[in-house]
C-alpha positions as CSV (number, residue, x, y, z in Angstrom):
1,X,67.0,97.9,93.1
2,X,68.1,98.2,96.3
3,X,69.3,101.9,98.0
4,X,72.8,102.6,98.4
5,X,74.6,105.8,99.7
6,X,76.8,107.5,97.3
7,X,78.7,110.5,97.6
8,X,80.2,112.7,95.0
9,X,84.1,114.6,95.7
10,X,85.9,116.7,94.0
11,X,87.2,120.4,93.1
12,X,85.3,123.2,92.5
13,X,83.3,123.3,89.0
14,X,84.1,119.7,88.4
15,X,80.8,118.6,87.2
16,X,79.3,116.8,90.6
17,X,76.1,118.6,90.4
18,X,75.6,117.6,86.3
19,X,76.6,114.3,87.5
20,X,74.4,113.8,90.2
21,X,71.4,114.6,88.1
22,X,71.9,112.2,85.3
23,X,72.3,109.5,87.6
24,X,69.2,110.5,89.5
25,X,67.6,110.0,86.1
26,X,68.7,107.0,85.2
27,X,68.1,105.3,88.7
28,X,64.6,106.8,88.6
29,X,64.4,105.0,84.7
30,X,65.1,102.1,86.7
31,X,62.3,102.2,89.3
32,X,64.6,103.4,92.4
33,X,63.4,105.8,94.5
34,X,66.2,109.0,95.1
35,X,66.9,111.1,97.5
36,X,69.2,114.1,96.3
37,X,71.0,115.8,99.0
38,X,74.4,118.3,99.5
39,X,76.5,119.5,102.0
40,X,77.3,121.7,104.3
41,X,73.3,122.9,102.9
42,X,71.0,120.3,103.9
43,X,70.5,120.7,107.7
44,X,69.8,123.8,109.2
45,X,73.4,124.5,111.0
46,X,74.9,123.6,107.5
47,X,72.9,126.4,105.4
48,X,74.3,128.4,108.2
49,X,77.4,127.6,107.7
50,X,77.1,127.6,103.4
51,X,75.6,131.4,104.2
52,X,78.3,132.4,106.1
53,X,81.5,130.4,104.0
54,X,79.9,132.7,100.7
55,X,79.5,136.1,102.1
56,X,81.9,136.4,105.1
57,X,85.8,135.8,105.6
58,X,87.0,132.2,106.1
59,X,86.8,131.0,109.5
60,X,90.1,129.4,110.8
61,X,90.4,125.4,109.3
62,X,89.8,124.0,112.5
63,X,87.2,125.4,113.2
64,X,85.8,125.0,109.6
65,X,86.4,121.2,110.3
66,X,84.3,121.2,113.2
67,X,81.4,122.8,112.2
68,X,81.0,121.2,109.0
69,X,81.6,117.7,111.3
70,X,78.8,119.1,113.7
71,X,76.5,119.7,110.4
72,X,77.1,116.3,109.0
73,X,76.1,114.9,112.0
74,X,72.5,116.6,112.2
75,X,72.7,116.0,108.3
76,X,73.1,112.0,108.5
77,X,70.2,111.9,112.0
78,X,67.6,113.8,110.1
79,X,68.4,112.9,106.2
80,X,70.8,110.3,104.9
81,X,69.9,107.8,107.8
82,X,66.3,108.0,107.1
83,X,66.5,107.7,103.7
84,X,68.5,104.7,103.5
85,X,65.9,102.8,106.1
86,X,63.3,103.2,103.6
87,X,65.7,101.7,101.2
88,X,66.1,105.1,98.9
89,X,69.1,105.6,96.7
90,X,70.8,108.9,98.0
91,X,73.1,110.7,96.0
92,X,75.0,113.2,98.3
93,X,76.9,116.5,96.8
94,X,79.7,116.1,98.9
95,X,80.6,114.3,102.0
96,X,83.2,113.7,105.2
97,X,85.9,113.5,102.2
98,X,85.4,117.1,101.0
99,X,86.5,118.0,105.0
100,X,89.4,115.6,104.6
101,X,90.5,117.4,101.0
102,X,90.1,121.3,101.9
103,X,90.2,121.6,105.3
104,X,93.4,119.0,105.5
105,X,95.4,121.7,103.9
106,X,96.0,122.8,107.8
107,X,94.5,120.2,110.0
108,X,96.4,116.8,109.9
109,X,94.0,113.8,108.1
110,X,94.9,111.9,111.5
111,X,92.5,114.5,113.2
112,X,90.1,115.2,110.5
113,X,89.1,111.3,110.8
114,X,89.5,110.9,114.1
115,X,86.3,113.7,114.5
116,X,84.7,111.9,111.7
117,X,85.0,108.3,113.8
118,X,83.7,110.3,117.2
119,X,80.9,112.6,116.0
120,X,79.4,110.9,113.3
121,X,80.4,107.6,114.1
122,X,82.3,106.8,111.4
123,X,79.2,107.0,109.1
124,X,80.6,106.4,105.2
125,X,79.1,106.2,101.7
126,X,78.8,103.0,99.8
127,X,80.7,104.5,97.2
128,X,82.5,107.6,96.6
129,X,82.7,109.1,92.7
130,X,85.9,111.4,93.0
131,X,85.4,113.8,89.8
132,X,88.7,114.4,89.4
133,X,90.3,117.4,87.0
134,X,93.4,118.9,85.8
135,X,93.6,122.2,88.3
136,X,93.8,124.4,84.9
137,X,90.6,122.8,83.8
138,X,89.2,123.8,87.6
139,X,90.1,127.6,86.6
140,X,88.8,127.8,82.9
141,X,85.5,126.8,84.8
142,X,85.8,129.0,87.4
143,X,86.9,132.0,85.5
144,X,83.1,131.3,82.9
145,X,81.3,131.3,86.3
146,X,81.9,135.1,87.0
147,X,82.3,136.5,90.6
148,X,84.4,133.9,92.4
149,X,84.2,133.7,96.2
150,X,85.3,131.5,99.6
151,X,87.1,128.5,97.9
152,X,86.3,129.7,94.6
153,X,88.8,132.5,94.6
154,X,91.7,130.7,95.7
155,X,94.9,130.1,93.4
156,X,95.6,127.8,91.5
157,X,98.8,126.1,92.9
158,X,95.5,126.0,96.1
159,X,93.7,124.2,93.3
160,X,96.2,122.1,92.3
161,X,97.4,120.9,95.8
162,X,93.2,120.2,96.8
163,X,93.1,117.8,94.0
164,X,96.3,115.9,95.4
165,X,94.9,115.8,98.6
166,X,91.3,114.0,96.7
167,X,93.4,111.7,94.9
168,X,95.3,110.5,98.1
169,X,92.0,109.9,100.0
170,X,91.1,107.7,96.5
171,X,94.6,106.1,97.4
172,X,93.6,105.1,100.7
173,X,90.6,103.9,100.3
174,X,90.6,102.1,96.9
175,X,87.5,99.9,97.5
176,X,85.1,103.0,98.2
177,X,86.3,105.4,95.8
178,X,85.5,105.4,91.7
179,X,87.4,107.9,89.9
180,X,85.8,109.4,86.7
181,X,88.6,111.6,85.0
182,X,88.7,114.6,82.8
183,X,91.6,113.1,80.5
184,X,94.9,114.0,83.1
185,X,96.5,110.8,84.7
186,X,95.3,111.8,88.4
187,X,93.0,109.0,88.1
188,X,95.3,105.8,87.1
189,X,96.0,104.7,90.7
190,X,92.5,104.2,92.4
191,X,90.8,101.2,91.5
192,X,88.7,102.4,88.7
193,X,89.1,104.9,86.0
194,X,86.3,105.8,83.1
195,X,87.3,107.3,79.8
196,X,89.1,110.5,79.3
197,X,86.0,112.6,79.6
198,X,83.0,111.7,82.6
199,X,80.2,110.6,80.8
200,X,76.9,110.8,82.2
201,X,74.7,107.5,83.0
202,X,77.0,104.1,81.6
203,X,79.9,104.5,83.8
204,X,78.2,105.7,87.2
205,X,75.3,103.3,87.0
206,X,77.7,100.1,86.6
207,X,79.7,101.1,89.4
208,X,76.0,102.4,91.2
209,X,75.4,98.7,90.9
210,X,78.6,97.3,92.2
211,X,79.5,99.4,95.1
């Protein structure tokens, strides 16, 4: 089976992680080789920057942008390009969308892209799986996680705007994106929509193979 890039978006405490692994399994059932990766942690300016998003303030959004543009740029050189020459599926724990989504709250999309296009060359995913959730849903999780910090502890009106800001990006790019909903009706106007509830393997490995 031949590698693809795929990146999972979404909230906070949406289920990408969970996600991520069952599809690992099931591609590795299949005889793929995978390559598990996550951002902003994977290259060693972006576990900087995860160190210093968890236990310091918020640095302003533009600047957030650019350093997690400048990570992902290190990130794609020394993993995700690799890995796709030797032909390996790589499943990504957020991408350039989760830059779009939070830090377009105060930076226009316009100039979020724009860096994308210059610094990483426009590098995209073959496929995007948007885990999208109802922002009270988001909280519930949150709130069984414990200490909430950086993102985490944000509002939920925050919470709820952030996931209208993922669905947009779904909007815009309808043949990239796959939306796997949690049963609220953010998910009926991108291309594809899965059952009320993501399910683990069936749904992301048919659209793993169509991407």
């Amino acid at each position: 089976m031949a590698g693809k890039f795929l990146s999972f978006e979404g909230g906070d405490a949406v289920g990408k992680s969970t996600q991520i692994r069952h599809l690992a399994r099931w591609l590795e059932g299949e005889g793929a080789s995978v390559l598990l990766a996550r951002e902003p942690s994977d290259s060693p300016l972006g576990a900087a920057l995860r160190r210093r998003m968890m236990h310091a303030p918020l640095p302003a959004p533009r600047l957030q942008a650019l350093l997690f543009t400048a990570a992902r740029r290190q990130h794609i050189a020394e993993t995700i390009a690799p890995a796709r020459a030797r032909a390996q599926w790589v499943l990504c724990d957020r991408f350039c969308d989760s830059t779009f989504a939070y830090q377009g709250e105060e930076v226009a999309l316009e100039v979020l892209q724009q860096w994308h296009r210059r610094f990483c060359r426009g590098f995209l995913p073959d496929c995007t799986i948007l885990l999208d959730a109802p922002s009270a849903v988001t909280m519930q999780r949150l709130a069984a996680r414990g200490k909430r910090r950086g993102f985490d502890a944000r509002a939920e009106a925050w919470h709820r705007a952030l996931r209208q800001r993922f669905l947009a990006l779904a909007r815009q790019s309808p043949r990239r994106f796959a939306c796997v909903g949690w049963g609220g009706r953010g998910c009926e106007r991108s291309r594809n929509r899965a059952p009320d509830s993501p399910r683990p393997a069936k749904p992301l490995s048919a659209w793993a193979k169509t991407c």
